[in-house]
Every structure is written in structure tokens, then in C-alpha cells.
LUMNU-173498 format. One line per 10 residues: number of its first residue (from 1); for each residue x, y, z of N, C-alpha, C. Coordinates in steps of 0.2 Angstrom, whole numbers, always signed. Layout:
NUM	X Y Z X Y Z X Y Z  ...
***
This chain:
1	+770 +404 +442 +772 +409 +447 +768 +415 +444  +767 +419 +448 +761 +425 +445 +765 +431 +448  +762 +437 +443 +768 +445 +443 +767 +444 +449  +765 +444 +455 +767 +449 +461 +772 +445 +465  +770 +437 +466 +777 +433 +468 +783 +435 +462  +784 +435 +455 +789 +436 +451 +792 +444 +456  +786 +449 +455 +789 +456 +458 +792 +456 +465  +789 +451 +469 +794 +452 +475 +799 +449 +474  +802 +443 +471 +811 +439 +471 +811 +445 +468  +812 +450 +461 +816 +455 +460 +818 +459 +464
11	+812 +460 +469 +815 +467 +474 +821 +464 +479  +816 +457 +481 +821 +454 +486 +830 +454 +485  +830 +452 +477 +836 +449 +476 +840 +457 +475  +837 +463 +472 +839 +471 +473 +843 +472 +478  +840 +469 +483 +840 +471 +491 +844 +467 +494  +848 +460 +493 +854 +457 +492 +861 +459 +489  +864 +454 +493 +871 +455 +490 +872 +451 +486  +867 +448 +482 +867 +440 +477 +868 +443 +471  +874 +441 +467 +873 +444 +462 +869 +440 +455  +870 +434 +456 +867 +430 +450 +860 +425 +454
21	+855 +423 +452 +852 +420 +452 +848 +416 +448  +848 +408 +448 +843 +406 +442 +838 +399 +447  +833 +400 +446 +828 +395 +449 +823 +391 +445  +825 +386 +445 +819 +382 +441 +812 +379 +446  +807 +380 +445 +803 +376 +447 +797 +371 +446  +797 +364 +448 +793 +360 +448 +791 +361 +442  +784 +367 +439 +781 +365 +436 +784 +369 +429  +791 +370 +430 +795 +371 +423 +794 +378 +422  +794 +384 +427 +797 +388 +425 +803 +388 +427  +806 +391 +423 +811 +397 +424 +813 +403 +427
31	+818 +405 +430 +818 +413 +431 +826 +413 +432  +829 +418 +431 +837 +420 +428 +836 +425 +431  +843 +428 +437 +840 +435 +436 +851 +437 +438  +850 +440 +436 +859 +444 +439 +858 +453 +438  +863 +454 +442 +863 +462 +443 +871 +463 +439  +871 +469 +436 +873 +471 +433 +876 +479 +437  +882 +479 +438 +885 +486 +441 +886 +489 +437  +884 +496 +438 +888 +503 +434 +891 +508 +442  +893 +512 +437 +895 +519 +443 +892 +523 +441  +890 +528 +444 +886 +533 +443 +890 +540 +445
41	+891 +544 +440 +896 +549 +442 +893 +556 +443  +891 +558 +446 +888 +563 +447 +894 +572 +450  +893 +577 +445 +899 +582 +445 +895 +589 +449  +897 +590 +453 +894 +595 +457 +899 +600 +455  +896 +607 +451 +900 +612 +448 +903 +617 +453  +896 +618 +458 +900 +622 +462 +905 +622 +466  +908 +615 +467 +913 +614 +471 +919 +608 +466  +915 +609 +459 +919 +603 +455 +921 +598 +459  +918 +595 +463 +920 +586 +465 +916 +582 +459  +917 +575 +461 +915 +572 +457 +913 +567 +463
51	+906 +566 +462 +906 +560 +466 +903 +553 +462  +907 +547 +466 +904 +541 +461 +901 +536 +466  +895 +536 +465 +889 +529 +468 +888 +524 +465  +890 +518 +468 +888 +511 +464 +879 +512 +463  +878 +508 +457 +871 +508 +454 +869 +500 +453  +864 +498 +456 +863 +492 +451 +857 +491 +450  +858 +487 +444 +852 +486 +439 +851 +479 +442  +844 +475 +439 +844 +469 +439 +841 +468 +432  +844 +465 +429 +844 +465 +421 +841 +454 +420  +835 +453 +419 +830 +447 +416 +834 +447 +410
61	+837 +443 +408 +840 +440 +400 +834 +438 +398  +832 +441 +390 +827 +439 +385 +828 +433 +382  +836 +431 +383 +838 +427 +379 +835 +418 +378  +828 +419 +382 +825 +412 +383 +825 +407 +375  +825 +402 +375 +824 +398 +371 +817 +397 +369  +814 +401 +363 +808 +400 +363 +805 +394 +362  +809 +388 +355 +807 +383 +354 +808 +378 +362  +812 +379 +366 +810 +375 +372 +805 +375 +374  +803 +383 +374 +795 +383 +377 +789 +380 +373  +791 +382 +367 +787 +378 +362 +783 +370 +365
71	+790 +368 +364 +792 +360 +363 +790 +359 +372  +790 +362 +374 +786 +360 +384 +779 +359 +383  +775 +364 +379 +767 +366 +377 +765 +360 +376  +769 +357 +372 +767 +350 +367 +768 +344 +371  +772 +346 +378 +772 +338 +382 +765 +338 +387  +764 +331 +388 +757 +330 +393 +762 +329 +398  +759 +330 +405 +764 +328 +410 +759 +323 +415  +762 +316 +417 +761 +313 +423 +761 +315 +428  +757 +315 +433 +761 +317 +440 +759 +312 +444  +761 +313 +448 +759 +308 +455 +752 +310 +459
81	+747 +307 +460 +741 +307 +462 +741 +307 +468  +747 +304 +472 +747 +302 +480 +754 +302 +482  +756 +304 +490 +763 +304 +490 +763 +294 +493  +770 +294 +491 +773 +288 +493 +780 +285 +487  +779 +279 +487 +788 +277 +483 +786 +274 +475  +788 +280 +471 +790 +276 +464 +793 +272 +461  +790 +264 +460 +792 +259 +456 +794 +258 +448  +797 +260 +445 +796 +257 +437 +797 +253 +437  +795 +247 +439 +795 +239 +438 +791 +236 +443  +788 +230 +443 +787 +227 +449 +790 +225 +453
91	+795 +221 +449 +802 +221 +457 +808 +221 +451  +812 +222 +456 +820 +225 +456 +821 +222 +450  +820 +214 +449 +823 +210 +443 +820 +211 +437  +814 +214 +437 +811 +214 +429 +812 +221 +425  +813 +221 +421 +812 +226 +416 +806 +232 +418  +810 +240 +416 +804 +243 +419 +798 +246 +414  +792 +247 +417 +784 +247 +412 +788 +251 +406  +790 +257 +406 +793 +260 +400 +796 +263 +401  +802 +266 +396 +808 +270 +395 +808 +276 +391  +811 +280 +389 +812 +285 +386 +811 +281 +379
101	+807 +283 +376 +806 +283 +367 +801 +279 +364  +799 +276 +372 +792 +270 +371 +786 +275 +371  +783 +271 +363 +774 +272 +364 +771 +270 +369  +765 +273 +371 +762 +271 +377 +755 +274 +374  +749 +270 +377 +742 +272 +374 +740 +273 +381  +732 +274 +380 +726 +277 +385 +727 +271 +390  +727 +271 +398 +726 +267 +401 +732 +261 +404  +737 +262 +399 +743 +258 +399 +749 +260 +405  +751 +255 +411 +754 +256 +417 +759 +257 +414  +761 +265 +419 +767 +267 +419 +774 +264 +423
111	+769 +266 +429 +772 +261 +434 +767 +261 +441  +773 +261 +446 +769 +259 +453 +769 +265 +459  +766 +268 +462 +769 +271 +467 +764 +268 +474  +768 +266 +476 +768 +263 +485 +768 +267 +488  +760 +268 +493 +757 +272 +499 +756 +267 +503  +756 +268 +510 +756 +263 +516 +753 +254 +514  +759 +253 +510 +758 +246 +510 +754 +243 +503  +751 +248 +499 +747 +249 +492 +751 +249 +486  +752 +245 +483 +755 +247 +476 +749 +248 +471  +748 +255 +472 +747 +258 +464 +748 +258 +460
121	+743 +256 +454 +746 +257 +447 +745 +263 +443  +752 +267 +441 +748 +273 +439 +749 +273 +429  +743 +272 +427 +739 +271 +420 +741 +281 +415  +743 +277 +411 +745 +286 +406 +738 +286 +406  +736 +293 +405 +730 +298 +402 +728 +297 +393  +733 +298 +391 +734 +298 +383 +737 +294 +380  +739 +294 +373 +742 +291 +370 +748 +294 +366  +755 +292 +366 +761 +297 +365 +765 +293 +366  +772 +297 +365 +779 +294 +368 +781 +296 +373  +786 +292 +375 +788 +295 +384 +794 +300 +383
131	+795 +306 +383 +799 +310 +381 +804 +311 +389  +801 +309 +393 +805 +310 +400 +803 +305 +406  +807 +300 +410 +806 +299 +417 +809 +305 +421  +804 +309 +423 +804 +315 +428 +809 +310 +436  +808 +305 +440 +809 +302 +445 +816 +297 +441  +819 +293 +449 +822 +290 +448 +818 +284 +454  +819 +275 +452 +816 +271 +456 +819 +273 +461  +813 +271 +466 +811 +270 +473 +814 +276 +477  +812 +284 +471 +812 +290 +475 +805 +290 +477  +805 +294 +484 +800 +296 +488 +796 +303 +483
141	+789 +302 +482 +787 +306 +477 +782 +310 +482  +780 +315 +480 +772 +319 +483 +768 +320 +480  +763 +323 +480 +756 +323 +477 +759 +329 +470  +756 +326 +466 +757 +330 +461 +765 +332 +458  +768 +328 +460 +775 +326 +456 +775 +324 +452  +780 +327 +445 +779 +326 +440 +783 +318 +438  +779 +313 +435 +782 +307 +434 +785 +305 +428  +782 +307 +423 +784 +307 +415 +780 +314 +411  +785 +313 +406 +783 +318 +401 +781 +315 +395  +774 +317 +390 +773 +312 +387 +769 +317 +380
151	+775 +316 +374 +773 +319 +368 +768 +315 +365  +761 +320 +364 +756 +317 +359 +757 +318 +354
***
């Protein structure tokens, strides 16, 4: 996501009555945002009133987990090269091409995804472990869905 989309959901959400917001997306960012109330008291001497206006801040938490984002750098990600239906198996009965923890090398099927009557085979890039099935069988994927996460 790039400053001037980030800079307008800030103003947006300013200009709302939302007070907390968190958005994850697709390609693993994050964004956290919550407003923060103060009063703001303002003393006028020449008639001593006091007047008080709500203030709000929109306050970004620093508090991100850096070694997350570390340990993200480090993964290779799969995605879907075509929309249609992913398989982890052949059929329903057999075991799927791989799981969480399995090595996988260069060229080795991950699994299937089904476009108009096609079963593709979609083949890792690299060699690593499977650190995540992004999908679950026979969800409807798109182009560039993330399908595994895979530590070299």
C-alpha cells in the first residue's frame, strides 16, 4: 500500500465515527489505526468561561512485531497464476501433495487448481519448507492468491 492511499484511510477514518480500525491485506500488510479522545479546555479570561471541545487524535501503534516482519521477509510465497478451484490432492480419497512442515524442492507439485475443465499442476519455484497453506480445498482462488508460504 503506498503513502497517499495509507494518507487517505487516515483522514477517512478522522472523518468517521469509527473508532478503532485494523485491516489486513492479501499481500500481508497490516494497518491498526484507533482514535484516541481528549478534551480540550480552552479559558476565555475576559468572561472566565471555560469552554471544553472534544479533540481526536488518530494515534498508529508502533507496537508492531518486528521479528514478524523479519520472519515474513524470509518466506517465498506461492500464488495462484490463474483464477479457478484449488485441489491439495487429486481426489478427495488421497493424501494431499503437501502439508505444513514438508520439504519441497524446485519443480515439485504443490497441488491442483481447476480452470474450465483443466487441472493444473502448480509446481514450487524453490526449494524449502511449507511454512503455511494460505487456501483451504476446493476454495475458489484468483489470480495471484497467495497459495503457500514457503521458508528457504
Amino acid at each position: 500500500m503506498d503513502y497517499e492511499n495509507i494518507k487517505k484511510l487516515m483522514e477517512d477514518m478522522g472523518n468517521s465515527k469509527i473508532d478503532n480500525l485494523n485491516i489486513e491485506f492479501s499481500d500481508g500488510t497490516k494497518i491498526s489505526m484507533s482514535k484516541e479522545k481528549e478534551l480540550e479546555r480552552q479559558i476565555d479570561s475576559t468572561n472566565n468561561e471555560i469552554t471544553v471541545n472534544k479533540v481526536q487524535k488518530i494515534v498508529i501503534p508502533e507496537n508492531i512485531d518486528k521479528k514478524e516482519n523479519e520472519a515474513e521477509e524470509n518466506l517465498k510465497v506461492i500464488k495462484s497464476p490463474m483464477v479457478g478451484t484449488f485441489y491439495s490432492s487429486n481426489s478427495p480419497k488421497d493424501n494431499p501433495f503437501v502439508k505444513v512442515g514438508d520439504q519441497v524442492s524446485q519443480g515439485q507439485v504443490l497441488c491442483i487448481v481447476e480452470a474450465m475443465k483443466l487441472m493444473n499442476e502448480i509446481e514450487s519455484d524453490f526449494d524449502g519448507e511449507i511454512v503455511e497453506v494460505c487456501v483451504k480445498n476446493e476454495d475458489m482462488v484468483e489470480y495471484g492468491t497467495p497459495l503457500f508460504k514457503i521458508k528457504s
